[in-house]
PyMOL Python script that loads the backbone (N, CA, C, O; Angstrom):
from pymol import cmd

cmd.read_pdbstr("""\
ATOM      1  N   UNK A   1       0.820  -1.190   0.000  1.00  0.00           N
ATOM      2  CA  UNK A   1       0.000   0.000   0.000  1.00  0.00           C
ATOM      3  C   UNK A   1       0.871   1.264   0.000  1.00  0.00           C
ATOM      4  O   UNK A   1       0.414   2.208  -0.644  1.00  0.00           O
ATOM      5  N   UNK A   2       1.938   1.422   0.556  1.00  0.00           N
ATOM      6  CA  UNK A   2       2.420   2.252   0.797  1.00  0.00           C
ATOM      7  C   UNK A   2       4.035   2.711  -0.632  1.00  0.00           C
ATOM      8  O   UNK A   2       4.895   3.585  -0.525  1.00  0.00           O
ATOM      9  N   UNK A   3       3.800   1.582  -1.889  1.00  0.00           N
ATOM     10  CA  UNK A   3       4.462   1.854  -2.912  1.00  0.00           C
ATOM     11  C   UNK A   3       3.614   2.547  -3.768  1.00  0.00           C
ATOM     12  O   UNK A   3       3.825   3.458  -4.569  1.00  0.00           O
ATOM     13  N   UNK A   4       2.056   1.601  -3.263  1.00  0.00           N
ATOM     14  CA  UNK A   4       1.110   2.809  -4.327  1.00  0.00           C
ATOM     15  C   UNK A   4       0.636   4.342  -4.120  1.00  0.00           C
ATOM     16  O   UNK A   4       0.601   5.283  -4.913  1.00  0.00           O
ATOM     17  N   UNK A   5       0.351   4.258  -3.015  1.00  0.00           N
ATOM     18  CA  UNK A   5       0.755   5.647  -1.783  1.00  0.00           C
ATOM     19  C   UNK A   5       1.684   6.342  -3.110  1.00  0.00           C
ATOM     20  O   UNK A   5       1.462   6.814  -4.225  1.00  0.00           O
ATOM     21  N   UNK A   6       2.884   6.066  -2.185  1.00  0.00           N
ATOM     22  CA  UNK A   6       4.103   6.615  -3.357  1.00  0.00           C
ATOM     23  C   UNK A   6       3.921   7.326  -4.668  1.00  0.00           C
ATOM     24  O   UNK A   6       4.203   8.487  -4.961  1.00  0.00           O
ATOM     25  N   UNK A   7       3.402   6.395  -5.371  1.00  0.00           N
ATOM     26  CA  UNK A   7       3.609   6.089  -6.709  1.00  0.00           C
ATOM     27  C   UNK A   7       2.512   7.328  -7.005  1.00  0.00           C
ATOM     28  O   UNK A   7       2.787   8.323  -7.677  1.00  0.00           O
ATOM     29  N   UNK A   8       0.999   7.023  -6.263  1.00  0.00           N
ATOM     30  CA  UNK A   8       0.336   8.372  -6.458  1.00  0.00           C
ATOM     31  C   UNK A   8       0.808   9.974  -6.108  1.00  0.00           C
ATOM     32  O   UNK A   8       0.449  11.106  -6.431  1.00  0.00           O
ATOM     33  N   UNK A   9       1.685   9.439  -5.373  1.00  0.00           N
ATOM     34  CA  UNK A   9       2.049  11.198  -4.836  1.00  0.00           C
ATOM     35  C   UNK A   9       3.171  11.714  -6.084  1.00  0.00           C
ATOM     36  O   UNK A   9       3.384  12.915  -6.249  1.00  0.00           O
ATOM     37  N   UNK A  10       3.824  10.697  -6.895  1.00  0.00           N
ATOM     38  CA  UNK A  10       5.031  11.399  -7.660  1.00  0.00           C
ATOM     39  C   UNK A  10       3.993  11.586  -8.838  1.00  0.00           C
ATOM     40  O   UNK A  10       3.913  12.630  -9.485  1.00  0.00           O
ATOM     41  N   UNK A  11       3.259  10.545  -9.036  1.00  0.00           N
ATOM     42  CA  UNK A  11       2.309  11.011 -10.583  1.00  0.00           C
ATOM     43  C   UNK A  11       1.838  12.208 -10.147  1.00  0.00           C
ATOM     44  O   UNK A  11       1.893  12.901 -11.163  1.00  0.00           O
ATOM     45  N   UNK A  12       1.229  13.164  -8.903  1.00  0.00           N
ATOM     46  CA  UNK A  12       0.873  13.950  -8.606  1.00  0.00           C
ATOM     47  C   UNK A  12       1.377  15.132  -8.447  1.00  0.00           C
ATOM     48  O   UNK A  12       0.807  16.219  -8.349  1.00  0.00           O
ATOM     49  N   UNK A  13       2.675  14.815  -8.423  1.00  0.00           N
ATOM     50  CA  UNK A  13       3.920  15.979  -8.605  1.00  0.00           C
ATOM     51  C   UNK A  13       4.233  16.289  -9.783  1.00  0.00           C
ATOM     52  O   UNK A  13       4.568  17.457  -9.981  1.00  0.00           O
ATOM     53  N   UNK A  14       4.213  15.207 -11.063  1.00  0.00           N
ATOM     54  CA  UNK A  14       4.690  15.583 -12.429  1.00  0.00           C
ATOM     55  C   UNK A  14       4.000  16.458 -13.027  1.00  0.00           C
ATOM     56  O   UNK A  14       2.829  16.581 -12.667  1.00  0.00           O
ATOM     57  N   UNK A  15       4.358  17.047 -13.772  1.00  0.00           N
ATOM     58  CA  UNK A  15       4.038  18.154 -14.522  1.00  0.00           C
ATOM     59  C   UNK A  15       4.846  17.689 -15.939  1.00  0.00           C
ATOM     60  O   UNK A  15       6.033  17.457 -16.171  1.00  0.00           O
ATOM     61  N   UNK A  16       3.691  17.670 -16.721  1.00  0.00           N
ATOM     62  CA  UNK A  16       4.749  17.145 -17.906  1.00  0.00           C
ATOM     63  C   UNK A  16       4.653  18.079 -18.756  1.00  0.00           C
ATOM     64  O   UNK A  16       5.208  17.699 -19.787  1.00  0.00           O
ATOM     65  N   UNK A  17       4.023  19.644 -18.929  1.00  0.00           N
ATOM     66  CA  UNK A  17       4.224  20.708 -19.575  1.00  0.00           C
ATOM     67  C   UNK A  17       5.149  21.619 -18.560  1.00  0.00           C
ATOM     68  O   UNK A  17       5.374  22.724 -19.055  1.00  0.00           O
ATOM     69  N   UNK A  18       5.555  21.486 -17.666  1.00  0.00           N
ATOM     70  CA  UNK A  18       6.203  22.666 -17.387  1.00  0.00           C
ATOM     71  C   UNK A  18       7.966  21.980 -16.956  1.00  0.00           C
ATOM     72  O   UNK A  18       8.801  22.731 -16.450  1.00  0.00           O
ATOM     73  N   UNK A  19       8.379  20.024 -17.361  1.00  0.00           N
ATOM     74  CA  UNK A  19       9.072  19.740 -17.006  1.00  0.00           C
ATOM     75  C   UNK A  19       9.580  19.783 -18.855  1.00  0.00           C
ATOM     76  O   UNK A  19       8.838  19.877 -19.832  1.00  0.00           O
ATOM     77  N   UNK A  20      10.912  19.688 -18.812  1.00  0.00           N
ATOM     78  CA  UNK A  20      11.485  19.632 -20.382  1.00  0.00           C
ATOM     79  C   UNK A  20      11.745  18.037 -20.621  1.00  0.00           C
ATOM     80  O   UNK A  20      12.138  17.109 -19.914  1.00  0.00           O
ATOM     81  N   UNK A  21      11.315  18.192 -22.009  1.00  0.00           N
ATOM     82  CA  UNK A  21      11.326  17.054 -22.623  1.00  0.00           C
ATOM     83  C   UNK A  21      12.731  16.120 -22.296  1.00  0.00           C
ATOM     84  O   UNK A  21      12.670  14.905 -22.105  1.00  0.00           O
ATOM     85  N   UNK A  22      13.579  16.646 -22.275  1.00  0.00           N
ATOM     86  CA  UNK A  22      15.582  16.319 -21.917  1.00  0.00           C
ATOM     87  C   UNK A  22      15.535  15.964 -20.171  1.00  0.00           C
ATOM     88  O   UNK A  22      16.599  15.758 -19.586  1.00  0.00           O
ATOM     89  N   UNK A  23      14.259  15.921 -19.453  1.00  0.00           N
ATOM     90  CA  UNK A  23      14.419  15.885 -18.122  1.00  0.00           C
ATOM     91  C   UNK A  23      15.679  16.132 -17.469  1.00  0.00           C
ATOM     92  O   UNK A  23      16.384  15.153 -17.222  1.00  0.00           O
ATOM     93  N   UNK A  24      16.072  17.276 -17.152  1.00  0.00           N
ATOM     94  CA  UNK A  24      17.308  18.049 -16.772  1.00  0.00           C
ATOM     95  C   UNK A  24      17.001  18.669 -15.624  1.00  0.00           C
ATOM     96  O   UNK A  24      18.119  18.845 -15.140  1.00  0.00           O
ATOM     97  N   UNK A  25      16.074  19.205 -14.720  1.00  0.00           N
ATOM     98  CA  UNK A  25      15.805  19.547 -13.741  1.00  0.00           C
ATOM     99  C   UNK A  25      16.229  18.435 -12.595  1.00  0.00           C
ATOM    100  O   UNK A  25      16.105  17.216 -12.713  1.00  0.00           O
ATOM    101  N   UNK A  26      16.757  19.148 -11.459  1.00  0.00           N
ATOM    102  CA  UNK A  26      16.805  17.925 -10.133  1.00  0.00           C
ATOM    103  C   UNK A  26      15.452  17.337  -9.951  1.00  0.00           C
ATOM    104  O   UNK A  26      15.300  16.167  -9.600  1.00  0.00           O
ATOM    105  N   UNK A  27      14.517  18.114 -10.179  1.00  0.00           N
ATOM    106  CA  UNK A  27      12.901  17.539  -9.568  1.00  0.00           C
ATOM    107  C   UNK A  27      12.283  16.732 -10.268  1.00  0.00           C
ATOM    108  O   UNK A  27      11.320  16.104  -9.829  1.00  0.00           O
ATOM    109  N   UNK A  28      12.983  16.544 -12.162  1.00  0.00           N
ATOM    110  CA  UNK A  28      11.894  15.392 -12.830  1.00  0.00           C
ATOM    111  C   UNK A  28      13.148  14.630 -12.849  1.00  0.00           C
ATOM    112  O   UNK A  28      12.923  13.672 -13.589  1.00  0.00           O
ATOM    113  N   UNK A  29      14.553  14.552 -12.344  1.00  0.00           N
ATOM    114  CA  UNK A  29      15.314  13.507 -12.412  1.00  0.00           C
ATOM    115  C   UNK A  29      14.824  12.983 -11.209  1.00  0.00           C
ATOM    116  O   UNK A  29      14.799  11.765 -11.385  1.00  0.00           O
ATOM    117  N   UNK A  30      14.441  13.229 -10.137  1.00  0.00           N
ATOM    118  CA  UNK A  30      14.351  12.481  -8.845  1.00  0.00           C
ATOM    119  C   UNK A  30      12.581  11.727  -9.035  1.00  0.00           C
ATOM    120  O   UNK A  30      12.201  10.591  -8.753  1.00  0.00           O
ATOM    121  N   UNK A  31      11.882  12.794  -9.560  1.00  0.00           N
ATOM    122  CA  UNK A  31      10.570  11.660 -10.310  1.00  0.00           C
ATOM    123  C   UNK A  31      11.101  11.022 -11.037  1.00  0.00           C
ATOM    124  O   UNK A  31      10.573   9.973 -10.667  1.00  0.00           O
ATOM    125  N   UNK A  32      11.654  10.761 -11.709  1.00  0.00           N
ATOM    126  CA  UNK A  32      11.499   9.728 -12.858  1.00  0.00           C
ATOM    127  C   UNK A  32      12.746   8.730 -12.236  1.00  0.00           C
ATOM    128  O   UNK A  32      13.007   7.852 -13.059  1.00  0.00           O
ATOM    129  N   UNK A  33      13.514   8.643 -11.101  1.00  0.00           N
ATOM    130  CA  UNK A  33      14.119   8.241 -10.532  1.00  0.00           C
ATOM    131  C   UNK A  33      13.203   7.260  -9.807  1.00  0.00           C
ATOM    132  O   UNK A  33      13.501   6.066  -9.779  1.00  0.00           O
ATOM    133  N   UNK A  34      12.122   7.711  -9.231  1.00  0.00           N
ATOM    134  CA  UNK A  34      11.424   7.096  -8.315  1.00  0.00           C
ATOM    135  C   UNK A  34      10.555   6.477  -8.792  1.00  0.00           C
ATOM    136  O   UNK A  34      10.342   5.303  -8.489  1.00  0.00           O
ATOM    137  N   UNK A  35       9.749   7.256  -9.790  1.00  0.00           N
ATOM    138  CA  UNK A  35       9.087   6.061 -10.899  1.00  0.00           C
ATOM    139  C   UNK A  35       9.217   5.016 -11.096  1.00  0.00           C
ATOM    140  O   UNK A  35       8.377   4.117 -11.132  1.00  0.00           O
ATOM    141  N   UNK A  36      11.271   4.977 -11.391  1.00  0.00           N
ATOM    142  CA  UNK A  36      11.612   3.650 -12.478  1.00  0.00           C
ATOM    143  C   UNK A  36      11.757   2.576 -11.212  1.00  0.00           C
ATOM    144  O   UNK A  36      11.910   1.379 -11.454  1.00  0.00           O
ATOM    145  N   UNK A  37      11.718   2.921 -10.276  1.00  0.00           N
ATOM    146  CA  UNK A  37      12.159   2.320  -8.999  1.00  0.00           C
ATOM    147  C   UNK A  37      10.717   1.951  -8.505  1.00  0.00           C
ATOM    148  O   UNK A  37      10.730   0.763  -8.186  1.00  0.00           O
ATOM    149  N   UNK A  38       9.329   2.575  -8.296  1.00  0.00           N
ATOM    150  CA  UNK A  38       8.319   1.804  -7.526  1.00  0.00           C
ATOM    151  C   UNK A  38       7.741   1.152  -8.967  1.00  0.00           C
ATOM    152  O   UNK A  38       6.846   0.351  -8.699  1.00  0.00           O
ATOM    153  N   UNK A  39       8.003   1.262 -10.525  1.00  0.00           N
ATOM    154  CA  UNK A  39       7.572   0.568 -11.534  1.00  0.00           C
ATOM    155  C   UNK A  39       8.721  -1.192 -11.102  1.00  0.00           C
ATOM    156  O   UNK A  39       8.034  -2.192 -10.896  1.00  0.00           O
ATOM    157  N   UNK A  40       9.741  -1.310 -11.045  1.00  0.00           N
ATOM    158  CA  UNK A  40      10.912  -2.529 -10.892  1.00  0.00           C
ATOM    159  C   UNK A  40      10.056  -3.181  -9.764  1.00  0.00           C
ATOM    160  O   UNK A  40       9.781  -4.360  -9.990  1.00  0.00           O
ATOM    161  N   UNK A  41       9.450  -2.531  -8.293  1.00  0.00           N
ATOM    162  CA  UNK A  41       9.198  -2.813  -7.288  1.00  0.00           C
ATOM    163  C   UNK A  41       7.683  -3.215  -7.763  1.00  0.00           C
ATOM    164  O   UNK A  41       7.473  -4.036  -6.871  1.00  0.00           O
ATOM    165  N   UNK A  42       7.061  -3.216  -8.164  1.00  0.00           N
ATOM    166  CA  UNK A  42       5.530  -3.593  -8.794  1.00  0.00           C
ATOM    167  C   UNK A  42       5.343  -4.593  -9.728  1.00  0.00           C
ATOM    168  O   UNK A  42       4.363  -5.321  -9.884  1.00  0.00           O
ATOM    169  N   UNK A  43       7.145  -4.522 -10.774  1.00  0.00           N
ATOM    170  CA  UNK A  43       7.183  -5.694 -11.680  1.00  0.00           C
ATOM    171  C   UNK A  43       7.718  -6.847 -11.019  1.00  0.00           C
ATOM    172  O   UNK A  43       7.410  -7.994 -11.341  1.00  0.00           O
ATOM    173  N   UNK A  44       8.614  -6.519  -9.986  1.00  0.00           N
ATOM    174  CA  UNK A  44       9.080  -7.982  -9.440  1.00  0.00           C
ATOM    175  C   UNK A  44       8.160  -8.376  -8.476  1.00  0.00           C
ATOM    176  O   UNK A  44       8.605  -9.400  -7.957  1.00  0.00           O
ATOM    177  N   UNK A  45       7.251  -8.110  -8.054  1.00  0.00           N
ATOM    178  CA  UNK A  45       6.078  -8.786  -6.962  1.00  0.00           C
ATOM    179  C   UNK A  45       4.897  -9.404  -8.020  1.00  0.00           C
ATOM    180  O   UNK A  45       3.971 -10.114  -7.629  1.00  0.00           O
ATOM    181  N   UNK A  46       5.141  -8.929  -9.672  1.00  0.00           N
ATOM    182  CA  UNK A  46       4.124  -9.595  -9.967  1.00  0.00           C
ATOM    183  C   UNK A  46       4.832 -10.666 -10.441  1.00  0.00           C
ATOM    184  O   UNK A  46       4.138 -11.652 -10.687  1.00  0.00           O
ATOM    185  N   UNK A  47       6.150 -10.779 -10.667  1.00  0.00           N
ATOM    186  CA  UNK A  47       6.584 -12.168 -11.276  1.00  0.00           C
ATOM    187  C   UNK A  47       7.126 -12.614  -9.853  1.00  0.00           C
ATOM    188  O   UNK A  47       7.067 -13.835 -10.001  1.00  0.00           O
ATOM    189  N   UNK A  48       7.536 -12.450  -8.782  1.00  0.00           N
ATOM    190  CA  UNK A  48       7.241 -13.466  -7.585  1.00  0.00           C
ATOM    191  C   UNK A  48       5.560 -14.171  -7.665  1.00  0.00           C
ATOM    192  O   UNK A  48       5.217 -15.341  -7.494  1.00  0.00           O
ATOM    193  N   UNK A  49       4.863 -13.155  -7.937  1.00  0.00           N
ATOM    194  CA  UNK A  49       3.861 -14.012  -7.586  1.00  0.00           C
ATOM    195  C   UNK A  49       3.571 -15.036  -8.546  1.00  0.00           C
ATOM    196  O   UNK A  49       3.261 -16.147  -8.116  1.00  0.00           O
ATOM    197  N   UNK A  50       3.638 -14.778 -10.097  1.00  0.00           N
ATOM    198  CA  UNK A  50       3.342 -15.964 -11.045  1.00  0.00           C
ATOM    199  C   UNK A  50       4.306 -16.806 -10.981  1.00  0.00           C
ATOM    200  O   UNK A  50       4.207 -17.613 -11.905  1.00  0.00           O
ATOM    201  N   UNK A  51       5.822 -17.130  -9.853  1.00  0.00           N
ATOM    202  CA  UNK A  51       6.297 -17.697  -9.846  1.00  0.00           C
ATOM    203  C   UNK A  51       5.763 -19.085  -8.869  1.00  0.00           C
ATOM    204  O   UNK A  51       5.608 -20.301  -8.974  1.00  0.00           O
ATOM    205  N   UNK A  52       5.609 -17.972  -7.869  1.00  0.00           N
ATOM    206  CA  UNK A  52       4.474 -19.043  -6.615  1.00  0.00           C
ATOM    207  C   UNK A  52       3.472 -19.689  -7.291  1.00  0.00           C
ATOM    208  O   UNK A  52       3.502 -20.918  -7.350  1.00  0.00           O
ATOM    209  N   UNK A  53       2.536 -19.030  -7.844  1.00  0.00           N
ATOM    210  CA  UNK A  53       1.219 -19.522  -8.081  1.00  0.00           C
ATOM    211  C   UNK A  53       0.949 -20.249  -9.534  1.00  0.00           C
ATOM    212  O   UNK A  53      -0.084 -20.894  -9.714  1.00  0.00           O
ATOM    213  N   UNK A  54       1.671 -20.141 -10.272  1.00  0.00           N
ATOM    214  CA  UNK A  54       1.736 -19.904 -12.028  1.00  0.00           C
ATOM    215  C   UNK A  54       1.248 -19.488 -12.440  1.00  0.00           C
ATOM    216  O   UNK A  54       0.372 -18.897 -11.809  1.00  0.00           O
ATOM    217  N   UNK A  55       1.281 -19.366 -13.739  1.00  0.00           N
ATOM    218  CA  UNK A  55       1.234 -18.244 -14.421  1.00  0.00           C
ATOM    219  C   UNK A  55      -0.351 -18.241 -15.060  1.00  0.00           C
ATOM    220  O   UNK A  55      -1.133 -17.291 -15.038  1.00  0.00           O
ATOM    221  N   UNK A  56      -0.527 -19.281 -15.503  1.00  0.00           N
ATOM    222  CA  UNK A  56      -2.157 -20.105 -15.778  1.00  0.00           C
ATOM    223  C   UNK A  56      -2.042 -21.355 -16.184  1.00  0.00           C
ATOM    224  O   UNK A  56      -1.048 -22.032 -16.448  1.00  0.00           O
ATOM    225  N   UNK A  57      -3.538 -21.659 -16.211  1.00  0.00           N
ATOM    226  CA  UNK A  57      -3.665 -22.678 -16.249  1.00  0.00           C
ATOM    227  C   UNK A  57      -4.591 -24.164 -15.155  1.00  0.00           C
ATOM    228  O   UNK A  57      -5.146 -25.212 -15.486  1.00  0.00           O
ATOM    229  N   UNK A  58      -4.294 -23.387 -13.625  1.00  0.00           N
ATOM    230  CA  UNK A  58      -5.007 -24.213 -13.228  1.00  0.00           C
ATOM    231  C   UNK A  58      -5.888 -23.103 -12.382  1.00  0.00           C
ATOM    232  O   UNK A  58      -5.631 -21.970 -12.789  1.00  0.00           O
ATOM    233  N   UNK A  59      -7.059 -23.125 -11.092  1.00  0.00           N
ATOM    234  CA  UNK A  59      -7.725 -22.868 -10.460  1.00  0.00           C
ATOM    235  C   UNK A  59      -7.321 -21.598  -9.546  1.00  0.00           C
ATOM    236  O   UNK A  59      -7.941 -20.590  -9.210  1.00  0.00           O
ATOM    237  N   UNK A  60      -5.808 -22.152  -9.246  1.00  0.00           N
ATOM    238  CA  UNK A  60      -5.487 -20.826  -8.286  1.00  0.00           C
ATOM    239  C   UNK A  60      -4.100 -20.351  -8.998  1.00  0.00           C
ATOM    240  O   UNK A  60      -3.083 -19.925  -8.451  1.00  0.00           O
ATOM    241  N   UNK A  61      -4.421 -20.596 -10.689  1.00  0.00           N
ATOM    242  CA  UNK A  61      -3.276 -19.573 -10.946  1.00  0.00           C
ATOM    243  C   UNK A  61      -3.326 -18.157 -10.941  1.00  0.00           C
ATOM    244  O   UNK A  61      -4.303 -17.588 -10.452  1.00  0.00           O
ATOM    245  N   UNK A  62      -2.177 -17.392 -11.536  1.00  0.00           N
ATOM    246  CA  UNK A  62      -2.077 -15.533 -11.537  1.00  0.00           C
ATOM    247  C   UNK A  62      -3.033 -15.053 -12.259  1.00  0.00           C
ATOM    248  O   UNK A  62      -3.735 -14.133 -11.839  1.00  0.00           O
ATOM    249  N   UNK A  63      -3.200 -15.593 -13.432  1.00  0.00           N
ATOM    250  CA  UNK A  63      -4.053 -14.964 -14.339  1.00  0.00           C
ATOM    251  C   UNK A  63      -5.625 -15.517 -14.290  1.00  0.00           C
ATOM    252  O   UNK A  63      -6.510 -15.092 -15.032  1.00  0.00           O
ATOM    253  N   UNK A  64      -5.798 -16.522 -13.299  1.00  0.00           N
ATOM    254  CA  UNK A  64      -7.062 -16.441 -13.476  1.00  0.00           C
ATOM    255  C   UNK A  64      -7.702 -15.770 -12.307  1.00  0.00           C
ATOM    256  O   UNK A  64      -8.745 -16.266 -11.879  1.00  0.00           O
ATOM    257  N   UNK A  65      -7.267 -14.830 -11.802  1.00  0.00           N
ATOM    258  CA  UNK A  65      -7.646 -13.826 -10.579  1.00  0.00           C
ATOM    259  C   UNK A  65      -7.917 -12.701 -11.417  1.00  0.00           C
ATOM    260  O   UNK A  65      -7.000 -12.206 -12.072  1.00  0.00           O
ATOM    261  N   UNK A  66      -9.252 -12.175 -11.475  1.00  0.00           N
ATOM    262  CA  UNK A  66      -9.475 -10.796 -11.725  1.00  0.00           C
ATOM    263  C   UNK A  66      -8.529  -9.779 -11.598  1.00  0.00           C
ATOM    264  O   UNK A  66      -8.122  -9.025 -12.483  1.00  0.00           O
ATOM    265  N   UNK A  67      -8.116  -9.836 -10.050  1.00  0.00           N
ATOM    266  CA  UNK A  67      -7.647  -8.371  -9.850  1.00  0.00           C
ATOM    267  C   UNK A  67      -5.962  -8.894 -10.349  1.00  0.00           C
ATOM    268  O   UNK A  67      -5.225  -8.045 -10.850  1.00  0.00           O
ATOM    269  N   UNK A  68      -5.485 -10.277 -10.168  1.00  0.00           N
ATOM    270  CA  UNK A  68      -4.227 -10.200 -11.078  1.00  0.00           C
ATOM    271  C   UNK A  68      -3.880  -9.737 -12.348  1.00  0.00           C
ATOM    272  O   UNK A  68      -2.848  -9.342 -12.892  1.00  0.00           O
ATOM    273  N   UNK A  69      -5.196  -9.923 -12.696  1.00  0.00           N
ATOM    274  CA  UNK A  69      -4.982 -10.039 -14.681  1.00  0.00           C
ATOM    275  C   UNK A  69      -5.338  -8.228 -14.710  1.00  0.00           C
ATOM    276  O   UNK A  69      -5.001  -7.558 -15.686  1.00  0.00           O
ATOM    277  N   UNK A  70      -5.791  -7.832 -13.944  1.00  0.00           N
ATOM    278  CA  UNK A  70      -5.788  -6.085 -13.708  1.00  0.00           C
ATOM    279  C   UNK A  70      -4.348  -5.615 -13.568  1.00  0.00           C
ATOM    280  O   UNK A  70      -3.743  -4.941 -14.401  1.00  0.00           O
ATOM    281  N   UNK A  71      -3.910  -6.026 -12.489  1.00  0.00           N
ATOM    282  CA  UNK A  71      -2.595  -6.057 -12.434  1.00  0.00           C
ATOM    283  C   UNK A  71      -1.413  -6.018 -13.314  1.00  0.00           C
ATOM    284  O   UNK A  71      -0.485  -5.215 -13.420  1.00  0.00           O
ATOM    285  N   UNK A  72      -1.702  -7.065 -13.887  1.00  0.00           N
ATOM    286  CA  UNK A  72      -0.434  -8.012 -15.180  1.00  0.00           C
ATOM    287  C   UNK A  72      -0.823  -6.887 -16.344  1.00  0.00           C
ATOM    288  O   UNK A  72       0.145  -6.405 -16.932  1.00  0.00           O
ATOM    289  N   UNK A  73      -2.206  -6.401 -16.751  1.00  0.00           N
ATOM    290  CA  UNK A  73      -2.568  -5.214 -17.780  1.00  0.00           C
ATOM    291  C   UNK A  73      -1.563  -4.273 -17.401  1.00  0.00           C
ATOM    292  O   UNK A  73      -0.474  -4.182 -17.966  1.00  0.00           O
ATOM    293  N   UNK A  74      -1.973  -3.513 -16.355  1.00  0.00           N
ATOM    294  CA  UNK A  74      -1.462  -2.060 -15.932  1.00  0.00           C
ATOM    295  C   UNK A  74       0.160  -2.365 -15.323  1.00  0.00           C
ATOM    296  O   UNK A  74       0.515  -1.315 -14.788  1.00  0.00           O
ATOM    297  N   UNK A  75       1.013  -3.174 -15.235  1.00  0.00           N
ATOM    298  CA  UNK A  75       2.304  -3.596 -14.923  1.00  0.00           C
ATOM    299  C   UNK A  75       3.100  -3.391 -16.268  1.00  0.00           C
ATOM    300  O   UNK A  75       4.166  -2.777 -16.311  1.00  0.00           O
ATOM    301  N   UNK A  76       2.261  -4.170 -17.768  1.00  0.00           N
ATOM    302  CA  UNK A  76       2.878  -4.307 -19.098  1.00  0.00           C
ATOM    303  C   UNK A  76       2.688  -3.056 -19.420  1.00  0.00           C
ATOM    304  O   UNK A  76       3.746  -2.590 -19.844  1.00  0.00           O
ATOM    305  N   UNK A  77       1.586  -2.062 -19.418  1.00  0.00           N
ATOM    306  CA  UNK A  77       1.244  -1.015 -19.989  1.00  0.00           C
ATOM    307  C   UNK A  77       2.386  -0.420 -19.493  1.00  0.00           C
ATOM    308  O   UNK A  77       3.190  -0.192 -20.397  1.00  0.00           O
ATOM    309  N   UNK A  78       2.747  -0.096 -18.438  1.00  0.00           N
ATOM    310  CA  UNK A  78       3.784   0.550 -17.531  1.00  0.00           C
ATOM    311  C   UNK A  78       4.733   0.681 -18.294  1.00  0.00           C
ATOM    312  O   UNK A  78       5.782   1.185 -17.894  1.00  0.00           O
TER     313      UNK A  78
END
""", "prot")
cmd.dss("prot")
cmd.show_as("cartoon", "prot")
cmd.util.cbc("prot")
cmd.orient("prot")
């Protein structure tokens, strides 16, 4: 809870018209610093988990959970 916490407060800080395209400022290097860092931290908990559970295929795999396959969408989109 507290990576998504996170994750909402830096999307909430960006400004993507008033930051330059070359991200050269200390403030969109340290967003996009933190980004790439709670995005790594969101991708490796979803492949721990299809490692535990698999990936599909049977009853209590990853992808046959609603809110996983929500997940596994908005992780790739990322």
């Amino acid at each position: 809870m507290m990576a998504i916490l996170l994750n909402c407060v830096t999307l909430g800080m960006y400004q993507p018209c008033a930051d330059d395209a070359s991200c050269t400022s200390p403030r969109c290097r340290v967003l996009q610093t933190s980004d790439d860092i709670i995005f790594a931290f969101f991708a490796a908990e979803m492949v721990i988990k299809m490692l535990a559970m698999g990936i599909a295929g049977s009853a209590n795999a990853y992808l046959s959970d609603s809110w996983n396959r929500l997940d596994f969408f908005i992780v790739m989109a990322g």
